[in-house]
C-alpha positions as CSV (number, residue, x, y, z in Angstrom):
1,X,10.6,40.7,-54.4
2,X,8.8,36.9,-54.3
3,X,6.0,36.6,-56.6
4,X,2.7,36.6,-55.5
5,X,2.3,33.2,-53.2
6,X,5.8,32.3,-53.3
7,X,8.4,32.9,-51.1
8,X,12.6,34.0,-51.5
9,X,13.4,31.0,-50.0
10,X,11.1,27.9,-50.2
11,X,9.9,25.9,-47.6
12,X,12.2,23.3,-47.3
13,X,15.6,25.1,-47.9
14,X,17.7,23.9,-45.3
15,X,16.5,20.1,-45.4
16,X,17.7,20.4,-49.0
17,X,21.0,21.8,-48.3
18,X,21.8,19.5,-45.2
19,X,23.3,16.3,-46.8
20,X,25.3,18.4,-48.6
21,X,26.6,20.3,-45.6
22,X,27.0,17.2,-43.7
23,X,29.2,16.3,-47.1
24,X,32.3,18.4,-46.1
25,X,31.9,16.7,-42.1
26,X,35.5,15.0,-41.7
27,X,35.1,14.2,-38.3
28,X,33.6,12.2,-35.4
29,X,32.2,13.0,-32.2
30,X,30.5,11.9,-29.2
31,X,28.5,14.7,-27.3
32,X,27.1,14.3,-23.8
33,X,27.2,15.0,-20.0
34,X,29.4,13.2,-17.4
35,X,27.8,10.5,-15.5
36,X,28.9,8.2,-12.8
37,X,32.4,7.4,-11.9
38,X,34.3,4.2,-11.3
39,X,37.9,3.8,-9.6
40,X,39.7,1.1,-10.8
41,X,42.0,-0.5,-8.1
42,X,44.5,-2.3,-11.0
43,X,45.3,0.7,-12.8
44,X,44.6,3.6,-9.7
45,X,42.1,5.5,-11.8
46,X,39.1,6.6,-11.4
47,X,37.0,6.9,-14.7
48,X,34.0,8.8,-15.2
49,X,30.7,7.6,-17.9
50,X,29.4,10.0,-20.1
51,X,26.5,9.8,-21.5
52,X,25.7,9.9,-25.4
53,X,23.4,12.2,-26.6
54,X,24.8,13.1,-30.1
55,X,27.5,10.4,-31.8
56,X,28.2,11.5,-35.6
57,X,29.9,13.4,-38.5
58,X,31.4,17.1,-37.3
59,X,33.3,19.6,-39.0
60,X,35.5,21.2,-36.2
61,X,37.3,24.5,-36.9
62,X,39.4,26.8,-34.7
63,X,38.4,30.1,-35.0
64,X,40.7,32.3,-33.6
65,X,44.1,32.1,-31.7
66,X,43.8,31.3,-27.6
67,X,43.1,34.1,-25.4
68,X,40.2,35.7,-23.7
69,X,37.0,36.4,-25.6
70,X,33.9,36.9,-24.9
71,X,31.3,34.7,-26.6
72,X,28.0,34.7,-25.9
73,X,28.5,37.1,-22.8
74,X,31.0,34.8,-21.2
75,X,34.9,35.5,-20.9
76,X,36.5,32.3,-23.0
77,X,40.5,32.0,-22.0
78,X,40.7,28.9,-24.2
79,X,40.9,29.1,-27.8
80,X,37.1,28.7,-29.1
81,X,35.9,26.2,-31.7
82,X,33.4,26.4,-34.2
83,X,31.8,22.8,-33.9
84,X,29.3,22.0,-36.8
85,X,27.1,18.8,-36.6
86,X,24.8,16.9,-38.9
87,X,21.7,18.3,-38.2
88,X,19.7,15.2,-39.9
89,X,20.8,13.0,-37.0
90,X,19.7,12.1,-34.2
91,X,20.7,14.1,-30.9
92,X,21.5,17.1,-32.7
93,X,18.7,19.1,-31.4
94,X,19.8,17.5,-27.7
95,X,23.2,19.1,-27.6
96,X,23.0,22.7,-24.4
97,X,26.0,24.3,-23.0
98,X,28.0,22.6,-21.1
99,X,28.4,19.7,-22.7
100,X,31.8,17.5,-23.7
101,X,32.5,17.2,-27.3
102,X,35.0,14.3,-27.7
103,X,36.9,14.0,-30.8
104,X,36.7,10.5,-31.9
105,X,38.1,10.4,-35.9
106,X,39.6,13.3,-37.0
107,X,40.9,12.2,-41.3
108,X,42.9,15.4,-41.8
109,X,43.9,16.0,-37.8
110,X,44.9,12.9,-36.3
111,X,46.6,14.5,-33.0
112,X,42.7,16.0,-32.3
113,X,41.8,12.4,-31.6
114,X,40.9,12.0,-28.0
115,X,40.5,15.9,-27.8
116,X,37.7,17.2,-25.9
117,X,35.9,20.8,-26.4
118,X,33.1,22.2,-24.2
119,X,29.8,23.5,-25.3
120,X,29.3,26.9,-24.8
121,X,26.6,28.2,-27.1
122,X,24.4,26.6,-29.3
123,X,24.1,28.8,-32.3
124,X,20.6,29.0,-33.4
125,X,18.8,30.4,-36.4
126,X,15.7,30.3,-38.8
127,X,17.6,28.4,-41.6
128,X,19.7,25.5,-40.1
129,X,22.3,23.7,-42.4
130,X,23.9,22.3,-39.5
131,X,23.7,22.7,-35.8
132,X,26.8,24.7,-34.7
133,X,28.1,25.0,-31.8
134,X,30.4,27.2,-29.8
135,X,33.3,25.2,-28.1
136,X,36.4,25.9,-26.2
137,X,39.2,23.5,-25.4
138,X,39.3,24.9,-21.7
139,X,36.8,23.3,-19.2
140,X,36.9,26.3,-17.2
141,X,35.1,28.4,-19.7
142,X,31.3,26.5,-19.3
143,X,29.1,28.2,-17.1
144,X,28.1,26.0,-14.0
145,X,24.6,24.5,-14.6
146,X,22.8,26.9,-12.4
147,X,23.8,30.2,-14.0
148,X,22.6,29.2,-17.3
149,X,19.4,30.2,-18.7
């Protein structure tokens, strides 16, 4: 039990602990939602824009082998990734389900480069190291916009 006018854990806890979260953050991704598309008559393509609402360090970690789940009341066929962010930065707090994660530097995991996961929770919580996020490497897992809270 605190002392009388303190607390167990002081204001300010997870700001403290953040750069050094962000410390052990390998990676680099871009986070946003598609945009526009363009086809490209040289090379028969079309290509869509996304847009950029998070662009930073990540930690990305598989966390089980592929196969259904349910996470967060949602059957998941592809194999879900835990997604951790730098909370300091900008965008962070911008990132909902549905989104495209897109692997941009990965030091320790170079074939993950180009990789794209798909937001399907945003973890949330009182005392925030990081903001983590709940991805899956199959598209077909996100919720369509309008059956999302």
């Amino acid at each position: 039990m605190p002392f009388p006018g303190t607390k167990v854990i002081p204001t300010g806890w997870s700001a403290h602990h953040q750069p050094v979260a962000a410390g052990g953050m390998n990676a680099e991704v871009t986070i946003g939602t598609r945009g526009d598309t363009a086809y490209d008559p040289d090379t028969d393509s079309t290509i869509a824009s996304w847009s950029q609402e998070y662009a930073g360090p990540a930690r990305i970690q598989a966390l089980t082998q592929a196969e259904v789940h349910d996470l967060a009341g949602q059957a998941v066929v592809g194999r879900p990734y835990l997604v951790q962010l730098d909370a300091r930065k900008a965008g962070a707090d911008k990132v909902t389900s549905g989104m495209r994660t897109h692997v941009t530097v990965a030091v320790n995991d170079a074939q993950m480069v180009g990789d794209n996961l798909w937001v399907v929770d945003v973890q949330m919580g009182s005392e925030r190291f990081t903001r983590d996020l709940v991805c899956t490497d199959n598209q077909a897992d996100v919720a369509e916009p309008e059956q999302q809270p």
